[in-house]
C-alpha positions in Angstrom: 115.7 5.5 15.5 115.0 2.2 16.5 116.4 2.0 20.3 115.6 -2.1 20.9 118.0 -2.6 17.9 120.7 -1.8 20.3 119.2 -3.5 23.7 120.0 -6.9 24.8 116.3 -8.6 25.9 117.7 -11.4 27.8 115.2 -13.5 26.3 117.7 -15.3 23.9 121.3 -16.0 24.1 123.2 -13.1 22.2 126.4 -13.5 20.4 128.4 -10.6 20.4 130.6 -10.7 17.8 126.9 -10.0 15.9 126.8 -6.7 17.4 127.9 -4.5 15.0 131.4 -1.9 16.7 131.0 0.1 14.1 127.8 1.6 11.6 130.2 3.5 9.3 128.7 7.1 11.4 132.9 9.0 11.7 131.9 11.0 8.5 128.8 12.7 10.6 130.7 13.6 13.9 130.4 17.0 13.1 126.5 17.3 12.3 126.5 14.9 15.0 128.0 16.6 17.5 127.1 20.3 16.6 123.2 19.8 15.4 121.3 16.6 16.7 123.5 16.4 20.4 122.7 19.9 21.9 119.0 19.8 21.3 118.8 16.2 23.0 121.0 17.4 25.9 118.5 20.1 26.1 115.3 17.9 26.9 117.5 15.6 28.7 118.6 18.4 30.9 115.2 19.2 31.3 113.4 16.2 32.3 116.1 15.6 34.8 115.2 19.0 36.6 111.8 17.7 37.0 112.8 14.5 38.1 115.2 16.2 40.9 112.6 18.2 42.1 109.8 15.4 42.3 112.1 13.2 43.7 110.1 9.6 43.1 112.2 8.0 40.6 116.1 7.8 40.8 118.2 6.1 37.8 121.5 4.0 37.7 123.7 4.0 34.7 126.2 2.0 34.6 129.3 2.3 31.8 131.3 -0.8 31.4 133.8 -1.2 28.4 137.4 -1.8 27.9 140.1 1.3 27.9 139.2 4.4 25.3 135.7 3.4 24.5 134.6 6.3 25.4 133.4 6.0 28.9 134.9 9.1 30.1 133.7 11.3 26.6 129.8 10.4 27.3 130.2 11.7 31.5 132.0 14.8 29.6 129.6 15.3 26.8 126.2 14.4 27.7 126.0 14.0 31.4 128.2 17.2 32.7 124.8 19.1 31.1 122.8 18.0 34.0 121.9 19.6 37.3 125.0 19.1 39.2 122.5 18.7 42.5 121.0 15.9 40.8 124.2 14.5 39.3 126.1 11.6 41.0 129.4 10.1 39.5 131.4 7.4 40.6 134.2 5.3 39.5 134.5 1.8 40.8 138.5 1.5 40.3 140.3 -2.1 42.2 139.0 -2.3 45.9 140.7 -1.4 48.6 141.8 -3.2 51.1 138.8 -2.1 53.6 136.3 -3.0 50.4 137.9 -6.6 49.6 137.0 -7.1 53.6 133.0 -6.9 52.8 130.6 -8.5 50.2 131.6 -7.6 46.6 128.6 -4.9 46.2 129.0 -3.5 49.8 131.1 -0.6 47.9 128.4 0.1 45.4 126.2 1.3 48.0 127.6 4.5 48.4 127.5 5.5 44.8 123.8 4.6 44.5 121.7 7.5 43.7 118.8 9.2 45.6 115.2 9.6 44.4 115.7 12.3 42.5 119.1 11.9 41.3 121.0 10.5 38.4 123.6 8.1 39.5 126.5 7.4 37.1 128.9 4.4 37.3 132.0 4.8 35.5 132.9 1.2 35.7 130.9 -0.6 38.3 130.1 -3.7 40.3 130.1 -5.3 37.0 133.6 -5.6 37.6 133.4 -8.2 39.7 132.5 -10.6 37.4 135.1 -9.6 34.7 138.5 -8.7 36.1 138.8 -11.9 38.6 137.5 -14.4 35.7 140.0 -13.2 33.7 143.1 -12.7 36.5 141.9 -15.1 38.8 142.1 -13.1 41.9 139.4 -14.3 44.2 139.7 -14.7 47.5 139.2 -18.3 49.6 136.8 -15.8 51.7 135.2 -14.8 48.0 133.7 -18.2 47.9 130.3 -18.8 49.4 130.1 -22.3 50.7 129.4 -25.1 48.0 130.8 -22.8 45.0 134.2 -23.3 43.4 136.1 -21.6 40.2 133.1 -22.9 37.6 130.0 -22.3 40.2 130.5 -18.6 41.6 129.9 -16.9 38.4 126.6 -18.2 38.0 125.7 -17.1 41.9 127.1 -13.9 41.1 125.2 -13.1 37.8 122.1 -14.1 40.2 122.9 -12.1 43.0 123.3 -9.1 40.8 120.1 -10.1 38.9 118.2 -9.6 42.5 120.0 -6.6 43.5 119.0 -5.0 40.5 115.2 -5.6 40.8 115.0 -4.7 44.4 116.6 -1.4 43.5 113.9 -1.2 40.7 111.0 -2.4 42.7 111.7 0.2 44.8 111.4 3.0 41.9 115.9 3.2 41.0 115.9 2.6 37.1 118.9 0.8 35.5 120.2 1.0 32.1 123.3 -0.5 31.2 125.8 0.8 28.6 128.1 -1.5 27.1 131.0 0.5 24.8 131.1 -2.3 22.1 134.7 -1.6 20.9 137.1 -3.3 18.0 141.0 -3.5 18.4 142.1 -2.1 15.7 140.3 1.3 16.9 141.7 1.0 20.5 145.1 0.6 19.3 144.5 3.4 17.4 143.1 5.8 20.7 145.7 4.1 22.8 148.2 5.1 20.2 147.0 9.0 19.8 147.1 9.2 23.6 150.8 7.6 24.3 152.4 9.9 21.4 150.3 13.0 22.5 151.8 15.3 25.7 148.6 16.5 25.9 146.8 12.9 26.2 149.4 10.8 28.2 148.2 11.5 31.1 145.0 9.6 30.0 147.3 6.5 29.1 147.7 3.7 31.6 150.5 1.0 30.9 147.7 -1.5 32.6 145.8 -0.8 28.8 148.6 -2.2 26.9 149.1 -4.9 28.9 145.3 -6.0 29.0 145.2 -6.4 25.6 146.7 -9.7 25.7 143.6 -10.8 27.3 141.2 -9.2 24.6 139.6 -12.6 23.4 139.1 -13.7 27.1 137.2 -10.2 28.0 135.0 -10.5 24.8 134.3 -13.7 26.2 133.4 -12.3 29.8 131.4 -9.8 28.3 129.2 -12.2 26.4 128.4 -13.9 29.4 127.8 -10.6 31.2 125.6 -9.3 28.4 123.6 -13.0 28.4 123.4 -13.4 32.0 122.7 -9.9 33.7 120.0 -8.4 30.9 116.6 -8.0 31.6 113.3 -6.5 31.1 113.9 -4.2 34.6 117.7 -3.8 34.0 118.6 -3.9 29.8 121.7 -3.6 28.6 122.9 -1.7 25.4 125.8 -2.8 23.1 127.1 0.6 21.7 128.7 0.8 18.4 132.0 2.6 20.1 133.5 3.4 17.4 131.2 5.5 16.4 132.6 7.9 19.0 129.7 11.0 18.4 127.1 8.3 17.4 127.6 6.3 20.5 126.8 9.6 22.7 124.0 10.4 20.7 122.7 6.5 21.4 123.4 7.3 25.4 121.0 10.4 25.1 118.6 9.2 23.3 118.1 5.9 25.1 118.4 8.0 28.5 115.3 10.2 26.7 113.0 7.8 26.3 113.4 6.2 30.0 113.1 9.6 31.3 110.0 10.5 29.2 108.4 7.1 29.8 109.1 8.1 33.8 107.1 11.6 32.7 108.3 13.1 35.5 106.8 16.6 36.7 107.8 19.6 38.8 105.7 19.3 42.4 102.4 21.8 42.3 101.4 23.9 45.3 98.1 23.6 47.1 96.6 24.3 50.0 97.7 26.2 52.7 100.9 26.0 51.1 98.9 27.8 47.9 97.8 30.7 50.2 100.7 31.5 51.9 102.8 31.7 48.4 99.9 34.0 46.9 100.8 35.7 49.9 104.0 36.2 50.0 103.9 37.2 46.8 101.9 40.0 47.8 104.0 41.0 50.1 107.6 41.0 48.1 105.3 43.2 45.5 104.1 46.0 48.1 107.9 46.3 48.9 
């Protein structure tokens, strides 16, 4: 499978409406989900036990997508396999009132991982430069001098562009998952949560009402996609719905960072070396 086909270089303005929400994969949820997912959750498990015990390399993924793309499902399906000690999850929901008092990516440092550790954003500081464009709820405090309405995006996709190499300059991976969704299938999903008592508690009437603004959000996300990807920091535009395919897409793109980070477990030596041989020793005289 041809991974780049889904990753946003950065080198050329992307349309998204090319990106494809869909690749006609429903009828192979089943094989999908019960033959080629658990033996991919398998190495990925894997290769994150060796990255949580080397602890040099720590990765950022960040979901972003609108309501029932399937954020939630790929934390559920793919990530809840991995070492909980090495497993960090965090929702970036509307600030608080102590957040909107600092720098918009103050509250992000919390949730970043540790070397060693797999750091999940379920929605992120990403949302910073969608929900205000589209409500207009900045701040006069939000606006460095010399920017206005038009100007502050522009800082902001830089400011996130830096923030993002630093943390990879110093060895904190990012890959960036965008749930690529149409509205006729998140009617549908918001639909089969509203009418199901076992779903509504899933249902927020904030999703309804959002879809007014659908247009304006594919618009913010273009911009997001065009101005934020890069070589250190891609993002990928899922096909979302493709529900099962989408996951499989997560894993397999998380696969080959991990396996091109070749992490291994820490070896023993030296005096270290001894004393295990002989303890060892010891525990088999008992």
């Amino acid at each position: 499978m041809d991974l780049n086909y889904y990753k946003v270089t950065g080198d050329e303005k992307i349309k998204l409406s090319d990106y494809p929400t869909t690749e006609n994969k429903t009828n192979d949820n089943e094989k999908i989900r019960d033959e080629i997912i658990p033996p991919l959750v398998k190495k990925l498990k894997d290769l994150h036990m060796k990255m949580n015990a080397e602890e040099k390399h720590g990765i950022l993924v960040v979901l972003q997508a609108l309501d029932a793309a399937g954020k939630d499902e790929s934390i559920s399906h793919i990530f809840v396999n991995l070492n909980p000690q090495g497993l960090k999850t965090t929702t970036l929901s509307k600030p608080t009132e102590e957040e909107m008092k600092h720098d918009y990516l103050w509250r992000l440092h919390n949730a970043l991982p540790a070397r060693g550790e797999v750091g999940i954003l379920n929605r992120s500081h990403y949302e910073e430069v969608i929900a205000p464009r589209i409500h207009d709820v900045l701040l006069e405090g939000d606006y460095p001098e010399g920017a206005d309405e038009t100007t502050i995006w522009s800082l902001r996709f830089e400011q996130i562009r830096n923030f993002e190499k630093y943390l990879y300059q110093n060895n904190f991976h990012i890959v960036k998952f965008f749930f690529h969704m149409s509205k006729d299938e998140q009617k549908r999903r918001l639909l089969e949560r509203m009418k199901n008592p076992d779903k509504q508690w899933e249902f927020s009437f904030s999703d309804v009402e959002e879809r007014e603004h659908w247009d304006e959000y594919q618009k913010v996300f273009e911009d997001m996609l065009n101005e934020t990807s890069t070589d250190y920091a891609p993002w990928f535009v899922l096909p979302a719905d493709d529900e099962w395919h989408s996951r499989r897409l997560v894993n397999e793109i998380m696969l080959d960072l991990l396996e091109r980070l070749d992490p291994k477990y820490p070896e023993t030596t030296g005096e270290d070396k001894e004393k295990l041989e002989e303890y060892i020793k010891r525990l088999e005289k008992e």
